[in-house]
PDB file with one MODEL, atoms N, CA, C and O in Angstrom:
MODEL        1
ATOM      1  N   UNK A   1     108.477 118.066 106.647  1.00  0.00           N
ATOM      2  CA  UNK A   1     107.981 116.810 106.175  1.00  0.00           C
ATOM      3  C   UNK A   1     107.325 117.037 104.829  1.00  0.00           C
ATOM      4  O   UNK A   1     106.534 117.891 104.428  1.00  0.00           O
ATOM      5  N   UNK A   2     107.955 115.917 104.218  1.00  0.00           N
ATOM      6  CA  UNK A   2     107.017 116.143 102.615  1.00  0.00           C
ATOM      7  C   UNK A   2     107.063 115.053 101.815  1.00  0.00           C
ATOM      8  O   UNK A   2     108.145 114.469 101.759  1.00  0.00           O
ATOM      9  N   UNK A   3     106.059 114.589 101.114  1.00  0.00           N
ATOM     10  CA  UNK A   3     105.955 114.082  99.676  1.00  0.00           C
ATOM     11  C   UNK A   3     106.163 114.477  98.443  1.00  0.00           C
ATOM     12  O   UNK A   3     105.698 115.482  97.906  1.00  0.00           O
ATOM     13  N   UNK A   4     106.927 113.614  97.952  1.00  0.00           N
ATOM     14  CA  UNK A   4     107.265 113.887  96.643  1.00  0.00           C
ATOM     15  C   UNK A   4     106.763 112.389  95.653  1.00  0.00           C
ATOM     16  O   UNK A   4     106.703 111.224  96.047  1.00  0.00           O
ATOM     17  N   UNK A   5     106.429 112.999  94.154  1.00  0.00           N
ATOM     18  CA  UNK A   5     105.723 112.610  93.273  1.00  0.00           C
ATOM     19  C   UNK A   5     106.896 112.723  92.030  1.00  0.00           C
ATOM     20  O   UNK A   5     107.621 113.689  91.789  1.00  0.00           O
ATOM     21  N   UNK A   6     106.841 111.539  91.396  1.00  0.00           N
ATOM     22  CA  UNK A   6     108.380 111.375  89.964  1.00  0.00           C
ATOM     23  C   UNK A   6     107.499 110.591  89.211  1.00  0.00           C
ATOM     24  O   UNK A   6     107.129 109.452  89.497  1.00  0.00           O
ATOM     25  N   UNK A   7     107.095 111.434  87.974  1.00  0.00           N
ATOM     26  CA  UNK A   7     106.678 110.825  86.752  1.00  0.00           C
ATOM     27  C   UNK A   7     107.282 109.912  86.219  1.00  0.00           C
ATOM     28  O   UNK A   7     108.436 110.208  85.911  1.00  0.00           O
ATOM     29  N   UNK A   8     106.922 108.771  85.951  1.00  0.00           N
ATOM     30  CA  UNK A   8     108.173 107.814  85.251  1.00  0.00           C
ATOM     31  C   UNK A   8     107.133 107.057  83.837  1.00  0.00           C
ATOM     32  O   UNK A   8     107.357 105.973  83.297  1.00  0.00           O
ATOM     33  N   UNK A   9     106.313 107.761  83.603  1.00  0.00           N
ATOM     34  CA  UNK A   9     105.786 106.884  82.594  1.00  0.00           C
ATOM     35  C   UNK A   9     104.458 108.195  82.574  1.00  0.00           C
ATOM     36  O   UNK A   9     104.041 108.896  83.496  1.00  0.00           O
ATOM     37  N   UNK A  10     104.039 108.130  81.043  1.00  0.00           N
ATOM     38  CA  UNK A  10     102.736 109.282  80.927  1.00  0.00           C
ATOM     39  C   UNK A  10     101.831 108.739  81.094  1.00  0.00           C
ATOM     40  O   UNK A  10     101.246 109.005  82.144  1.00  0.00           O
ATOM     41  N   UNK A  11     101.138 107.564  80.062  1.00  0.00           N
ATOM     42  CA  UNK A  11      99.908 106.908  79.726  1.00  0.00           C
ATOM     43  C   UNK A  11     100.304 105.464  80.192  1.00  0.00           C
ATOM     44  O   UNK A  11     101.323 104.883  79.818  1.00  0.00           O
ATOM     45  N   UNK A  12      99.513 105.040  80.922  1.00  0.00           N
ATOM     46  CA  UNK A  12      98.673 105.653  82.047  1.00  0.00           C
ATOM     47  C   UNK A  12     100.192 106.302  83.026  1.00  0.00           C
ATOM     48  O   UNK A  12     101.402 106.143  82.867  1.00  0.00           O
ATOM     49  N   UNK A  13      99.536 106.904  83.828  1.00  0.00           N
ATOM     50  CA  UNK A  13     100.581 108.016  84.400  1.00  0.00           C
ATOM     51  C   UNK A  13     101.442 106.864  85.424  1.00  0.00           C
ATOM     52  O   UNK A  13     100.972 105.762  85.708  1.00  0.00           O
ATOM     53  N   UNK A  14     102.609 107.302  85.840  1.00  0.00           N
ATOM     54  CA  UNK A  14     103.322 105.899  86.636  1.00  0.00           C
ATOM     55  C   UNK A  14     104.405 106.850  87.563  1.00  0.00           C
ATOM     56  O   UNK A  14     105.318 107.545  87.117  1.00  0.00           O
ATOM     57  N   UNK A  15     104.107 106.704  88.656  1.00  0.00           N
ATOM     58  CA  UNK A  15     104.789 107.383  89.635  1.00  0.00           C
ATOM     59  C   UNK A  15     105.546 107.040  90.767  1.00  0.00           C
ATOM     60  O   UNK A  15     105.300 106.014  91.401  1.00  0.00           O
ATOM     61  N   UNK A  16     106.177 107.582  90.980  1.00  0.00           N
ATOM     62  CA  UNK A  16     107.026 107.018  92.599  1.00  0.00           C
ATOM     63  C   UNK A  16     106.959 108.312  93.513  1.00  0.00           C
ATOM     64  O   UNK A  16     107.518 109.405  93.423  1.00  0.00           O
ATOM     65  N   UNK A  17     105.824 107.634  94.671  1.00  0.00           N
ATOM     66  CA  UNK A  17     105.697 108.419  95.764  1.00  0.00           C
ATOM     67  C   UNK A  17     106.754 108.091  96.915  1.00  0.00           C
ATOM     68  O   UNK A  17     106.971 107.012  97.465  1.00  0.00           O
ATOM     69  N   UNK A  18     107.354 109.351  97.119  1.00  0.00           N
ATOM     70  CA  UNK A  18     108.409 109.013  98.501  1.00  0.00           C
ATOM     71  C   UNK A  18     108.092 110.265  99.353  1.00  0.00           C
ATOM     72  O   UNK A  18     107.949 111.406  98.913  1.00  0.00           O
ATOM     73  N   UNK A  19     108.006 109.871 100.638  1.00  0.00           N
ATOM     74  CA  UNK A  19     107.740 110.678 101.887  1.00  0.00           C
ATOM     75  C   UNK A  19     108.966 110.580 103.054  1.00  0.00           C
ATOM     76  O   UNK A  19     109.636 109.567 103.253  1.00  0.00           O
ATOM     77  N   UNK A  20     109.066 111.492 103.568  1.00  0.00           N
ATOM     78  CA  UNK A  20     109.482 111.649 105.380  1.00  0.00           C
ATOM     79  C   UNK A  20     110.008 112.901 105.776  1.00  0.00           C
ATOM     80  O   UNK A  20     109.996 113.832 104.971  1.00  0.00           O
ATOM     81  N   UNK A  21     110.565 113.069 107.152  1.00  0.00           N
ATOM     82  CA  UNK A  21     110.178 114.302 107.342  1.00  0.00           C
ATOM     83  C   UNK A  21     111.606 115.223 107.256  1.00  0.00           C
ATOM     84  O   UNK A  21     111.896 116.171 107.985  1.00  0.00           O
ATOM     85  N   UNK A  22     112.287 114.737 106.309  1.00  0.00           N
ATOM     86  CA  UNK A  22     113.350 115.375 105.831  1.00  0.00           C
ATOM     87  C   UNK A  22     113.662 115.445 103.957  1.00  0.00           C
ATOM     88  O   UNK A  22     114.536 115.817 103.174  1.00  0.00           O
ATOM     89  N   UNK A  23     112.248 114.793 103.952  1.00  0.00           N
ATOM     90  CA  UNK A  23     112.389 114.671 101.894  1.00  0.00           C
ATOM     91  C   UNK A  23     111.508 115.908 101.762  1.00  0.00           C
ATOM     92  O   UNK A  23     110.538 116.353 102.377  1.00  0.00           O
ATOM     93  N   UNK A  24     112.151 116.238 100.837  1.00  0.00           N
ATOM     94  CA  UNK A  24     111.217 117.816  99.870  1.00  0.00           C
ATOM     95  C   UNK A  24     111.829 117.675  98.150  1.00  0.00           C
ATOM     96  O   UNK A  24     111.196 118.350  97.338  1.00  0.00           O
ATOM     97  N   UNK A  25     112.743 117.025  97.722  1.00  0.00           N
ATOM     98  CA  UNK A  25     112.985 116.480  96.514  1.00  0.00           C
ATOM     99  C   UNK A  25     113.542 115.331  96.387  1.00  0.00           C
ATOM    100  O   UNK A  25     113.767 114.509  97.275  1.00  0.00           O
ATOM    101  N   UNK A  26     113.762 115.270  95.307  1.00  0.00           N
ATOM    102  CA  UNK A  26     114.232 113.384  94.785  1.00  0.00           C
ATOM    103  C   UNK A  26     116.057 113.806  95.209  1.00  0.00           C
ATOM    104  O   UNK A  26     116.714 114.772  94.821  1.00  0.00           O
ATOM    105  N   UNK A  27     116.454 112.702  96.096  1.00  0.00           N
ATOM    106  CA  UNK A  27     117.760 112.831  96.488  1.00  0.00           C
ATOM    107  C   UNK A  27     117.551 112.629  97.953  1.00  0.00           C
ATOM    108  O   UNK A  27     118.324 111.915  98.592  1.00  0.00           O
ATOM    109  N   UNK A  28     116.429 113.293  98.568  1.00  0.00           N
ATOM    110  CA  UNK A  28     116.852 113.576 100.172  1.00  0.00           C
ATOM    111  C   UNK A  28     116.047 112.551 101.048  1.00  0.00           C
ATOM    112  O   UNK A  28     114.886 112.283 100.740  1.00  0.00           O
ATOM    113  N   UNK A  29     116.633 111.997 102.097  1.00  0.00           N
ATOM    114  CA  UNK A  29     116.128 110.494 102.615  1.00  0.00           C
ATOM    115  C   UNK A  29     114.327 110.691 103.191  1.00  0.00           C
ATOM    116  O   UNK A  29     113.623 111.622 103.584  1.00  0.00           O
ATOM    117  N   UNK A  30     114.218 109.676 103.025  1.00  0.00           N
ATOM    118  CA  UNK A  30     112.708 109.188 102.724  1.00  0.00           C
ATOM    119  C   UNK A  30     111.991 108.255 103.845  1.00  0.00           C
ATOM    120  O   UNK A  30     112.895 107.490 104.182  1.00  0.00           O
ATOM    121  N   UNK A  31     111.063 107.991 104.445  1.00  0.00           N
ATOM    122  CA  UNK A  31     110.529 106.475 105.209  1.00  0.00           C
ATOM    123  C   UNK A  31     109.801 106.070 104.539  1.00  0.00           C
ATOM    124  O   UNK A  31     109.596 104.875 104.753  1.00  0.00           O
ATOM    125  N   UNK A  32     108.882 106.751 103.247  1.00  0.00           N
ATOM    126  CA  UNK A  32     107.978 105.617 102.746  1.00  0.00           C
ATOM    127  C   UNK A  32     108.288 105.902 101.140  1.00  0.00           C
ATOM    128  O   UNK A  32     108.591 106.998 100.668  1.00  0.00           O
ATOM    129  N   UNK A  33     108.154 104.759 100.473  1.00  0.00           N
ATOM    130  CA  UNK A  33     108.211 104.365  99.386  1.00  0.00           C
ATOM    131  C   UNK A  33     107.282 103.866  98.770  1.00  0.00           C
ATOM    132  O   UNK A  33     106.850 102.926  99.437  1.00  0.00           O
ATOM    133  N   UNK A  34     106.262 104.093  97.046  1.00  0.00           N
ATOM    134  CA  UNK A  34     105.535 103.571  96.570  1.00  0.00           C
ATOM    135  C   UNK A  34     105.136 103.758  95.375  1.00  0.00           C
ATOM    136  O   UNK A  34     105.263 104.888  94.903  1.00  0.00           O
ATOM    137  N   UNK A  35     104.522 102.642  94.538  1.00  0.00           N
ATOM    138  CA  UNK A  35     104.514 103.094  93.055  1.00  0.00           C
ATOM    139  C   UNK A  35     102.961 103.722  93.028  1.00  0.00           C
ATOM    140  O   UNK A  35     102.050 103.256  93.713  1.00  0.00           O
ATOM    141  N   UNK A  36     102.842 104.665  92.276  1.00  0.00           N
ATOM    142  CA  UNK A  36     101.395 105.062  92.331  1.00  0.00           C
ATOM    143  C   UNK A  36     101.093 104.472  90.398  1.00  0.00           C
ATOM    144  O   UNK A  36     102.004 104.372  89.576  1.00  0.00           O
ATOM    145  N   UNK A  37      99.762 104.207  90.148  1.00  0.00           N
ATOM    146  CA  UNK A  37      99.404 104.083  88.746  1.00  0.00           C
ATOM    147  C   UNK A  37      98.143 104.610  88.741  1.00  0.00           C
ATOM    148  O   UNK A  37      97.158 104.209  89.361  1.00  0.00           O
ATOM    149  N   UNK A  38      98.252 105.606  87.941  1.00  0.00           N
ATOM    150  CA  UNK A  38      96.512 106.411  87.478  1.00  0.00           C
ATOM    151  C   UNK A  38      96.398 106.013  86.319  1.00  0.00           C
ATOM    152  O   UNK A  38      97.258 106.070  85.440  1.00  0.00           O
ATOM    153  N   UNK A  39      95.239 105.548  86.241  1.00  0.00           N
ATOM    154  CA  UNK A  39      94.558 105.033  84.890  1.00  0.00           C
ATOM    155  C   UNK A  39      92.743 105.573  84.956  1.00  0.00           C
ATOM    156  O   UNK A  39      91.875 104.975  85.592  1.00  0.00           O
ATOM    157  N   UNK A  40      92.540 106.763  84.166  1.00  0.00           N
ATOM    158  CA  UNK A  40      91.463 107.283  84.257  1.00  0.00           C
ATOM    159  C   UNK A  40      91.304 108.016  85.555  1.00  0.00           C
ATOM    160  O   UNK A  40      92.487 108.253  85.799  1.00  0.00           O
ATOM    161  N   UNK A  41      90.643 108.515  86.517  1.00  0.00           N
ATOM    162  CA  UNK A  41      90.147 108.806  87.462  1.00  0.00           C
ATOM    163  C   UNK A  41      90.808 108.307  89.140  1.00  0.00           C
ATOM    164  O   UNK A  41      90.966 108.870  90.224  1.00  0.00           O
ATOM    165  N   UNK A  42      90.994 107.260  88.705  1.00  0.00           N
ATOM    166  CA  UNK A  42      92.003 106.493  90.170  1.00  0.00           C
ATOM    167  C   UNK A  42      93.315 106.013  90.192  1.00  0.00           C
ATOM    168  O   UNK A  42      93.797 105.172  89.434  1.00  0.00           O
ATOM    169  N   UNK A  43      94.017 106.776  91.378  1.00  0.00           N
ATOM    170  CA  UNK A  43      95.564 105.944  91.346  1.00  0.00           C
ATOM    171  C   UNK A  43      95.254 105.202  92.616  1.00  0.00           C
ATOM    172  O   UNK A  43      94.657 105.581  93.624  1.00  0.00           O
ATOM    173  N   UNK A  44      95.774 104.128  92.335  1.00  0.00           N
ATOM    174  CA  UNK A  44      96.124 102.984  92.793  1.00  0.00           C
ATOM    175  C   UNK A  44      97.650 102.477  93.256  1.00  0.00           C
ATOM    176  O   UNK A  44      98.427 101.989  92.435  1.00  0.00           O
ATOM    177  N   UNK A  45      97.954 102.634  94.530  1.00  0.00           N
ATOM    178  CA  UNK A  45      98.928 102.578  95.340  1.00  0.00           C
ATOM    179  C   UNK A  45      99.679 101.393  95.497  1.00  0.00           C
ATOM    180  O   UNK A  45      99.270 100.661  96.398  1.00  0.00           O
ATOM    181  N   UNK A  46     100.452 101.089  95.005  1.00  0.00           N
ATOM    182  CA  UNK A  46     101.099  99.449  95.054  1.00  0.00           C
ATOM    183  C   UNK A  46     102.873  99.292  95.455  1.00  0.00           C
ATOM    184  O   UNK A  46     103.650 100.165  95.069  1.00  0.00           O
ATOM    185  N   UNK A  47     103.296  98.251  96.149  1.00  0.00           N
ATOM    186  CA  UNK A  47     104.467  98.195  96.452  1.00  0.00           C
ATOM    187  C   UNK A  47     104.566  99.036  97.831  1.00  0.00           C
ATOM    188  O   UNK A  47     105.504  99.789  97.571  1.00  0.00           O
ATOM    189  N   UNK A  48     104.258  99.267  98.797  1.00  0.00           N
ATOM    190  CA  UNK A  48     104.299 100.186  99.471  1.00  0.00           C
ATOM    191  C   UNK A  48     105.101 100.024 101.168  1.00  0.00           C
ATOM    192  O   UNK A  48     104.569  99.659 102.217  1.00  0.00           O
ATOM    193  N   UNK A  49     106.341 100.392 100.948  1.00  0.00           N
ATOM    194  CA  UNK A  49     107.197 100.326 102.410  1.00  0.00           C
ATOM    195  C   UNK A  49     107.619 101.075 102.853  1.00  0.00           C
ATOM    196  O   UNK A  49     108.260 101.908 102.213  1.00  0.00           O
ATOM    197  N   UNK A  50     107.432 101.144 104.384  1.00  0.00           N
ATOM    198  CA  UNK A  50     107.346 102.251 105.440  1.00  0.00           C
ATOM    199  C   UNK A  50     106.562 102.137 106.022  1.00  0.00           C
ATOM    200  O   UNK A  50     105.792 101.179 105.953  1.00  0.00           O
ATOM    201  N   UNK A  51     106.428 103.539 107.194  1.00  0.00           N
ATOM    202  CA  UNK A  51     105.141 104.019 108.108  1.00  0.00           C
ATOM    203  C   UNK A  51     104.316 104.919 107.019  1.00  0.00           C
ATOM    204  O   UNK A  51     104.685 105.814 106.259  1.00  0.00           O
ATOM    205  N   UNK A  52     103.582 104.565 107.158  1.00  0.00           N
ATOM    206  CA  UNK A  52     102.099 105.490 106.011  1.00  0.00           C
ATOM    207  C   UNK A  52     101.377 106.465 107.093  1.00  0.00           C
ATOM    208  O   UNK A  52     100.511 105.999 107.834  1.00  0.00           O
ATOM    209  N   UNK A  53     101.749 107.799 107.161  1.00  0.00           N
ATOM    210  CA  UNK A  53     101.736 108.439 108.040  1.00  0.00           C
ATOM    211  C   UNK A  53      99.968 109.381 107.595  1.00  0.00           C
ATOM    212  O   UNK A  53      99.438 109.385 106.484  1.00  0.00           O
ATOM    213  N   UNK A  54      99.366 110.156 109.038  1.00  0.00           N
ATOM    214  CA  UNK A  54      98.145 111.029 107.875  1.00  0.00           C
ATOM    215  C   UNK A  54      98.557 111.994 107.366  1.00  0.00           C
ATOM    216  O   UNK A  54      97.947 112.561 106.459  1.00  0.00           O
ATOM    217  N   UNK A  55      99.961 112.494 107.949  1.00  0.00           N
ATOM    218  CA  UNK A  55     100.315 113.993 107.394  1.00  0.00           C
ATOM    219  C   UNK A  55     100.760 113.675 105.820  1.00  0.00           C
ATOM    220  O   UNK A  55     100.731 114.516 104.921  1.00  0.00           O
ATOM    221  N   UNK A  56     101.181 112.284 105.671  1.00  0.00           N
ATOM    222  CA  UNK A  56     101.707 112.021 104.242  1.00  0.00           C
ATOM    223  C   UNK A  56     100.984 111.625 103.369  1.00  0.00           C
ATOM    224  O   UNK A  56     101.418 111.531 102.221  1.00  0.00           O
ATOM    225  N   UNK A  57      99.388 111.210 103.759  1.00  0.00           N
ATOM    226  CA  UNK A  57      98.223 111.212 102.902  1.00  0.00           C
ATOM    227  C   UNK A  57      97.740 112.443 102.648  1.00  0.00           C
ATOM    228  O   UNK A  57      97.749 112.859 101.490  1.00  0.00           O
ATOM    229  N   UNK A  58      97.231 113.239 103.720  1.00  0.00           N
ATOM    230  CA  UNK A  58      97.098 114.799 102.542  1.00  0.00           C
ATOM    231  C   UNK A  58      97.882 115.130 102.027  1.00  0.00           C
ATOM    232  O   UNK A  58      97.379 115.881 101.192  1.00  0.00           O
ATOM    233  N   UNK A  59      99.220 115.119 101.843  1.00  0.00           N
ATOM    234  CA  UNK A  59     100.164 115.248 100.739  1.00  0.00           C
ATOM    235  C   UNK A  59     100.027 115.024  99.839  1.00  0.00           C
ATOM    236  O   UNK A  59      99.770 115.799  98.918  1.00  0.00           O
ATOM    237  N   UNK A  60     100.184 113.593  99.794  1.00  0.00           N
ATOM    238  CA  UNK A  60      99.735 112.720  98.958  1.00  0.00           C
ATOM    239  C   UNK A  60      98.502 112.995  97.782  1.00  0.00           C
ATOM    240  O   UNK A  60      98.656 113.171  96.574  1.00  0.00           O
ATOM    241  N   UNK A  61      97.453 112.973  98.434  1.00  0.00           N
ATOM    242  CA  UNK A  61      96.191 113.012  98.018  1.00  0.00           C
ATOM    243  C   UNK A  61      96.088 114.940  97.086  1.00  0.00           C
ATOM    244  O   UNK A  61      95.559 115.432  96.090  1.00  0.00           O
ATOM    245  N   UNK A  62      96.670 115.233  97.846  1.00  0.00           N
ATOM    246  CA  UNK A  62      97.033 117.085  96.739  1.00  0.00           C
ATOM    247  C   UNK A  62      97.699 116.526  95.708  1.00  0.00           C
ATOM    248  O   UNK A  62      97.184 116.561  94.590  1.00  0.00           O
ATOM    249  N   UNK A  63      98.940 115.927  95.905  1.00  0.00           N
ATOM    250  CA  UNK A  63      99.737 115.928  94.589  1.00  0.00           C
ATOM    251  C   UNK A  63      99.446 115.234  93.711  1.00  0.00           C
ATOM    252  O   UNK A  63      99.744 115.489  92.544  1.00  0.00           O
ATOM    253  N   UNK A  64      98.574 113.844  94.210  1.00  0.00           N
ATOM    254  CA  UNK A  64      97.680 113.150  93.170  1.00  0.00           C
ATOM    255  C   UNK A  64      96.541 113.534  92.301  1.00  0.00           C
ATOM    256  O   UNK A  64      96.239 112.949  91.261  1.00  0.00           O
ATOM    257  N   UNK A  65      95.798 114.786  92.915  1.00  0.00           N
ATOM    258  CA  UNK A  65      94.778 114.893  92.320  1.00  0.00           C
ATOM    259  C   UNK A  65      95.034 116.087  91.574  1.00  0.00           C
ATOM    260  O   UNK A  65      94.173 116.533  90.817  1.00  0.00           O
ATOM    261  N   UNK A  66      96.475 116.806  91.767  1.00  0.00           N
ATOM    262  CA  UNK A  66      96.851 117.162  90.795  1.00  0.00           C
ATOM    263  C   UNK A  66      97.392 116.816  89.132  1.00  0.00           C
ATOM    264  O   UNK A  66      97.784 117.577  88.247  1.00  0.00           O
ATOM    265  N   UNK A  67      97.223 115.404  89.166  1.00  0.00           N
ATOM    266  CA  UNK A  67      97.838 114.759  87.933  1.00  0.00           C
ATOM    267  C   UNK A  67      96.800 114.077  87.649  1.00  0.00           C
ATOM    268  O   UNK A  67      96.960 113.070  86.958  1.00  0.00           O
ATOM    269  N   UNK A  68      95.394 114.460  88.127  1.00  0.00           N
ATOM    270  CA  UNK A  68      94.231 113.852  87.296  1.00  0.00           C
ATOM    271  C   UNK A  68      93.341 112.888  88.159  1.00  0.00           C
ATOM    272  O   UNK A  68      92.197 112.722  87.736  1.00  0.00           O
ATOM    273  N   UNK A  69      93.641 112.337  89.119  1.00  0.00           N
ATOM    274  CA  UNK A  69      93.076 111.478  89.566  1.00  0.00           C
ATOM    275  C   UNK A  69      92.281 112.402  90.762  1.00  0.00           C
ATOM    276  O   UNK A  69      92.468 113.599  90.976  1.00  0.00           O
ATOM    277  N   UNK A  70      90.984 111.152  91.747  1.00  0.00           N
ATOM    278  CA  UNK A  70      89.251 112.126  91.988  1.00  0.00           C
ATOM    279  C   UNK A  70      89.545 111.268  93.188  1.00  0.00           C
ATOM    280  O   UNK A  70      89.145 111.616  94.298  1.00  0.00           O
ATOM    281  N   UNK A  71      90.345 109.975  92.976  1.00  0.00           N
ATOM    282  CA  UNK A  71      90.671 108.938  94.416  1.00  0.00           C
ATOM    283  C   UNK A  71      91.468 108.327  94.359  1.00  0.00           C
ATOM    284  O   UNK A  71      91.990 108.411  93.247  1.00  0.00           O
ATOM    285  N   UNK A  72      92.154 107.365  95.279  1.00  0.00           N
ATOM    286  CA  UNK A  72      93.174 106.854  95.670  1.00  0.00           C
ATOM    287  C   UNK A  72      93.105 105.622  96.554  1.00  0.00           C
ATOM    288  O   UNK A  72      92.736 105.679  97.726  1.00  0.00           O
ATOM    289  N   UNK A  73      93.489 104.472  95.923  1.00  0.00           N
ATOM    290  CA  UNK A  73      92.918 103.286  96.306  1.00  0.00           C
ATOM    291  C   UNK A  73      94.418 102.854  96.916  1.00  0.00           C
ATOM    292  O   UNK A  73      95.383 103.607  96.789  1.00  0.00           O
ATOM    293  N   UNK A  74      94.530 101.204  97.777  1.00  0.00           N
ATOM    294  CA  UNK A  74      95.447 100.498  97.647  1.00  0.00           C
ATOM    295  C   UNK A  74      94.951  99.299  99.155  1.00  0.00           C
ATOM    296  O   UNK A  74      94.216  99.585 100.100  1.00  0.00           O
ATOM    297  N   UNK A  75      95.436  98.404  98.972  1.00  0.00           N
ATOM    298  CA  UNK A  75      95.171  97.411 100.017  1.00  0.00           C
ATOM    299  C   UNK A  75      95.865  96.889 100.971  1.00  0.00           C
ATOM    300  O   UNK A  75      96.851  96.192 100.735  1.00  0.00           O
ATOM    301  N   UNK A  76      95.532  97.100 101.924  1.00  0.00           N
ATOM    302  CA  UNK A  76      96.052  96.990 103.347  1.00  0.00           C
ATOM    303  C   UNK A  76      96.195  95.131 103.929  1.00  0.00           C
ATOM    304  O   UNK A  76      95.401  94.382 104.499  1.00  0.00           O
ATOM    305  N   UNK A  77      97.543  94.970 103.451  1.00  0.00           N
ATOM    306  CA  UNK A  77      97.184  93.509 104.176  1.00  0.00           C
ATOM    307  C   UNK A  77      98.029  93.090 105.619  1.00  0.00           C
ATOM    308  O   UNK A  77      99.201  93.344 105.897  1.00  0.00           O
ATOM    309  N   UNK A  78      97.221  92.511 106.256  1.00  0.00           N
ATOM    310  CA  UNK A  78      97.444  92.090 107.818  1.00  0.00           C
ATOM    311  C   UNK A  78      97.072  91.110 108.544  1.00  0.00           C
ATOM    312  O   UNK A  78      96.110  90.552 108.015  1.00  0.00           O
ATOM    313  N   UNK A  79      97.303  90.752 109.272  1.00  0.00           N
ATOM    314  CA  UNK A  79      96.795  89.573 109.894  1.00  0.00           C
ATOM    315  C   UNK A  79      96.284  88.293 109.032  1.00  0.00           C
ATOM    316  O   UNK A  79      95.372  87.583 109.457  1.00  0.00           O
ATOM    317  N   UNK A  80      96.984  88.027 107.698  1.00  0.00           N
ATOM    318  CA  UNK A  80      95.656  87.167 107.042  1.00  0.00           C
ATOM    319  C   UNK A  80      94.575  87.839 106.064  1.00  0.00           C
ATOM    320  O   UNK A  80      93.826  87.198 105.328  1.00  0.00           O
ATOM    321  N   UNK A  81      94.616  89.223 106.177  1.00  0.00           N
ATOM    322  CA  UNK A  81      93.102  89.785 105.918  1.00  0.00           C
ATOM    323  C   UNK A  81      93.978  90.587 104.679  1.00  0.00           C
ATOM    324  O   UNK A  81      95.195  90.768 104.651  1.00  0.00           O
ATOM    325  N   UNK A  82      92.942  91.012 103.648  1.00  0.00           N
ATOM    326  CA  UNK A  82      93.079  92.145 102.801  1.00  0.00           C
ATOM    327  C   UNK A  82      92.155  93.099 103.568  1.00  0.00           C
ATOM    328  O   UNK A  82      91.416  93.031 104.551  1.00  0.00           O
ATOM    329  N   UNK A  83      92.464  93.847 102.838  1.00  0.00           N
ATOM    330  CA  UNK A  83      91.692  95.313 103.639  1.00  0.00           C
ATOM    331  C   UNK A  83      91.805  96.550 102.697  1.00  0.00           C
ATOM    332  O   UNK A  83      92.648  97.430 102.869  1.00  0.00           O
ATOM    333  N   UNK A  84      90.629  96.548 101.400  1.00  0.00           N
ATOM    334  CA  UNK A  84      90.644  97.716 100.763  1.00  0.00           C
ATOM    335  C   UNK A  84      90.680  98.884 101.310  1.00  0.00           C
ATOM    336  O   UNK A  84      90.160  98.759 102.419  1.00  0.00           O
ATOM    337  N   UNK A  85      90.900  99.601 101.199  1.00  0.00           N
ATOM    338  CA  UNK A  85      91.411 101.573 101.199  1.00  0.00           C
ATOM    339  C   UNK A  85      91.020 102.330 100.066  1.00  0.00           C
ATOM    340  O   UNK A  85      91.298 102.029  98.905  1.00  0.00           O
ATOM    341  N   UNK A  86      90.332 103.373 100.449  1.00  0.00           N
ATOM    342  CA  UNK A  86      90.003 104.395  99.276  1.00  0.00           C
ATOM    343  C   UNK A  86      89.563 105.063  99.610  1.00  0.00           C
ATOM    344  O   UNK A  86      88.635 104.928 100.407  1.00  0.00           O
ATOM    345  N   UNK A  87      90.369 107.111  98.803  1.00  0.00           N
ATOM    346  CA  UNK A  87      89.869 107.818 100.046  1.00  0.00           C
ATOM    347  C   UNK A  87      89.808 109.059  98.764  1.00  0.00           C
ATOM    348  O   UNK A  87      90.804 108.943  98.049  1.00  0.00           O
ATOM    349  N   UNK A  88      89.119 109.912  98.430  1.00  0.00           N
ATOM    350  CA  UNK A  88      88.659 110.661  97.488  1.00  0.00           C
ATOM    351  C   UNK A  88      89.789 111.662  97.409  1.00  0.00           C
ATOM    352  O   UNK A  88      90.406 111.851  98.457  1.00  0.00           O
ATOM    353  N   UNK A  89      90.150 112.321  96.347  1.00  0.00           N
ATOM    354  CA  UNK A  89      90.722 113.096  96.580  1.00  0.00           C
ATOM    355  C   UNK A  89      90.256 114.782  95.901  1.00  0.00           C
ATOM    356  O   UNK A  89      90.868 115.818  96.161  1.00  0.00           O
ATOM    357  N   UNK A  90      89.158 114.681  95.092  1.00  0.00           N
ATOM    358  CA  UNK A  90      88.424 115.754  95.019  1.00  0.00           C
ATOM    359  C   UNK A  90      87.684 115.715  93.969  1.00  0.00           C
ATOM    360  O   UNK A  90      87.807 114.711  93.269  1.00  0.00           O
ATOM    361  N   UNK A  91      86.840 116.628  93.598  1.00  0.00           N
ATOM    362  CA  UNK A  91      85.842 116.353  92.621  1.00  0.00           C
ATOM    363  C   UNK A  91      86.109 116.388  91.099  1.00  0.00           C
ATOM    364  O   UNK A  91      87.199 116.862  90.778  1.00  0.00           O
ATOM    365  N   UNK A  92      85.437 116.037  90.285  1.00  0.00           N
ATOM    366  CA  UNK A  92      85.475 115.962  88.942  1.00  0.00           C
ATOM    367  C   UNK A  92      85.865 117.434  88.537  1.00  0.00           C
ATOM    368  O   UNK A  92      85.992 117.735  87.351  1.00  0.00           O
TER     369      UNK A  92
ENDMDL
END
């Protein structure tokens, strides 16, 4: 199982996160799909379809805070409700 991270833009950084438990590069099938955007300190998770698994958030959250970003936001909507999310991904 793995996440993968595709630069598609530098400033601000613009990414496509894809996960599942047969992806390890761009080509090989996926369950979740999502655009990530870091601007300063936080990427911000948008567009996001699939199961959002925890093994694919620490993934996640390594390969993000490898490209600069400290956290990782995005909003959970359900029932009617928004539902902010944000979960650190390491220090300054």
């Amino acid at each position: 199982m793995s996440v993968t991270l595709t630069p598609i833009c530098a400033d601000p950084v613009v990414a496509i996160l894809r996960a599942g438990p047969e992806h390890s590069r761009y080509g090989d099938p996926f369950e979740v799909v999502a655009t990530v955007l870091i601007r300063g300190h936080v990427a911000h998770l948008s567009g996001m379809l699939g199961q959002w698994r925890r093994e694919y958030r620490r993934e996640a959250v390594r390969l993000i805070h490898g490209l600069g970003a400290r956290s990782m936001e995005w909003e959970r909507i359900g029932d009617g409700r928004t539902r902010p999310k944000r979960f650190m991904t390491g220090r300054a």
